[in-house]
Structures are given as structure tokens and as C-alpha cells.
MARKOLFI-174975 format. One record per atom (N, C-alpha, C): x, y, z. Coordinates in pm, whole numbers, plus 50000, padded with zeros to 5 digits. Example, Ala and Ser with C-alpha at 12.3 -4.5 7.8 and 13.67 -1.06 7.14 Angstrom:
<recs>
513194943150780512304955050780513204967050780512854977550708513674989450714512905000350787
</recs>
This chain:
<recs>
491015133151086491355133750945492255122050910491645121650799492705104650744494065108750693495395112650718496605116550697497565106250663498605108350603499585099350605500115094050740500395104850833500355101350972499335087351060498465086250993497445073951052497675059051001497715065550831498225053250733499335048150801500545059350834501505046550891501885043751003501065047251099501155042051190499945030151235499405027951148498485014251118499085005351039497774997351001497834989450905498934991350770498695001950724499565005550628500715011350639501315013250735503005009850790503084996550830502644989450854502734972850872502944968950692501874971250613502244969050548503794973050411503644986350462504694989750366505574985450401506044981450579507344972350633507524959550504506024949850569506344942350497506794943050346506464954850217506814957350124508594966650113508714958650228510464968450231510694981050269509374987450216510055003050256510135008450423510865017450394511475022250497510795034450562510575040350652509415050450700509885060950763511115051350788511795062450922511945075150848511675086450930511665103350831511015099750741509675093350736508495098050606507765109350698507605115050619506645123450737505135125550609505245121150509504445125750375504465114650293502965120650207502495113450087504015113649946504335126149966505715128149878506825117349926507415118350050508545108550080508295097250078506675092750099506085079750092506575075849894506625081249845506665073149664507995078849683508775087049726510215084949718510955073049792510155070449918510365054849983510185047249913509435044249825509005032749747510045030649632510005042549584510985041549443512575034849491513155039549600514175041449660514135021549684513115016949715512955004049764513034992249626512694999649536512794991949444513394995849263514504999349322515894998549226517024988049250517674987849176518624978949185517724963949097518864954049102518394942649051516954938449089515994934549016515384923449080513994930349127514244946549152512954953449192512334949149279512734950549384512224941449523510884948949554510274958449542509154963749543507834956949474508554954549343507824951449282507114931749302508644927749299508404912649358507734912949467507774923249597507064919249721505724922549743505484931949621504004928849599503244919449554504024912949429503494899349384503004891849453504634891649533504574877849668503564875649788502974892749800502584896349963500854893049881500284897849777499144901149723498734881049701499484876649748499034861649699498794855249861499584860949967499374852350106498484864550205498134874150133497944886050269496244882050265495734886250375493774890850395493264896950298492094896850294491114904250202491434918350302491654919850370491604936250405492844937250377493974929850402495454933950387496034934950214494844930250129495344932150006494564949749989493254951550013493084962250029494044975450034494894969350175495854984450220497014980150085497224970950055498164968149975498564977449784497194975549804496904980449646496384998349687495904999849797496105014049817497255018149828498395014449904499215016349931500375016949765500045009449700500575005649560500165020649467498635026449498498175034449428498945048349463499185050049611499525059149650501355066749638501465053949626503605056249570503665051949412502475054249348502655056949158503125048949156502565035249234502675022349130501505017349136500065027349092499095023349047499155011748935499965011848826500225000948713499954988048789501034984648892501234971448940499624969249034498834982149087497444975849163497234969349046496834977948952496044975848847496444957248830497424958948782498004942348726497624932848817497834935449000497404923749059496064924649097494584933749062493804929249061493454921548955493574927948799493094924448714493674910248681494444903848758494544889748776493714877748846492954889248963492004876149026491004878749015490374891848996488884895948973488504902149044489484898749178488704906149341488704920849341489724928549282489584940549293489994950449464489714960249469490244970149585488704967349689487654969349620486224974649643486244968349722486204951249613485374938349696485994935449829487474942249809488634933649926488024942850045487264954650028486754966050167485804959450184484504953950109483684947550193483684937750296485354931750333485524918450451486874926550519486574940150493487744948950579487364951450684488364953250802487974956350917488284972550938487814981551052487854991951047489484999251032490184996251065491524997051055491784998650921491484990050792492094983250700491134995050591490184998250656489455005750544489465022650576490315021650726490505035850692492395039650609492795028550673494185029950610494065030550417493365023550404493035027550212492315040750207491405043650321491195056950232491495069350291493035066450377493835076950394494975075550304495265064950205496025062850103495535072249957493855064349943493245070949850492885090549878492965098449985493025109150036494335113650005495415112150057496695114050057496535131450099496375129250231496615139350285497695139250394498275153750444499125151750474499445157150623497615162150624497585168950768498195178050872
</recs>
């Protein structure tokens, strides 16, 4: 089963590192968007900037987990914004995903908690 448990201990705990958040005691899809929120308060919204930043140098599979990962801590808004900037979208970025990268999005898009 695709769980939050898989998401982060893959690809998509790699990535949420790289997006700042913190994991330690996530055990859930719930503490996962309280990690996130928690990551990006204060000045400057570092959440939000390190998506900008990461969605411009990461893989076609690593933007994938990225924008799942974005969808899954209710900052669907910001997927939305950094696809609808290049055209590529979530879809296209799974067709040059590797198996890793496409189960971590659709244990994001699942959000189960196992």
C-alpha cells in the first residue's frame, strides 16, 4: 500500500528535506501539512521560496514528487502556479519518472496513512 510511511522514506522525504521540512515524528498525511505550514512562517516563507527555487533545478521525476508533495500539505495553489508557468505539468513530469518517483506522487496523491 502506498502510505505516507513509503512517501517518506523515499523520494519524497528527500524531497521534503530538501523543501525544509522536518519529518522527525511525522508519522501522517495530517503532521505532514502541519510540517509544512510550521516550515513556512516567519519572514520570507521559506516553503514557499524553496519551491520556486527547487522546481527550477530538480528532474522531471523530482518535480513530479515536488508538486505532489506541494498538493498534499494544501499548498496545491503554489503546484498549480509552478506548473502553470512552464506547461510541463505533474502528468507529463510521470511520463520520464522512474519507479520510485511515481510511486512517491501517488502515495502523496492517495494520502493514506496505513
Amino acid at each position: 500500500m502506498l502510505t505516507f510511511q513509503m512517501f517518506a522514506a523515499g523520494p519524497g522525504g528527500e524531497m521534503s528535506r530538501r523543501l525544509g521540512l522536518r519529518l522527525d515524528g511525522v508519522s501522517d498525511w495530517t503532521g505532514f501539512a502541519v510540517a509544512a505550514s510550521a516550515a513556512n512562517r516567519g519572514p520570507g516563507a521559506a516553503l514557499v521560496a524553496a519551491a520556486r527555487e527547487l522546481y527550477c533545478h530538480v528532474s522531471t521525476g523530482e518535480r513530479a514528487v515536488l508538486l505532489a508533495a506541494l498538493w498534499a500539505a494544501d499548498y496545491a495553489w503554489l503546484a498549480d502556479e509552478l506548473m502553470s508557468g512552464d506547461g510541463r505539468g505533474i502528468w507529463r513530469g510521470l511520463d520520464c519518472a522512474d519507479d520510485a518517483h511515481r510511486q512517491a506522487v501517488s502515495a502523496a496523491l492517495v494520502r493514506a496513512n496505513g
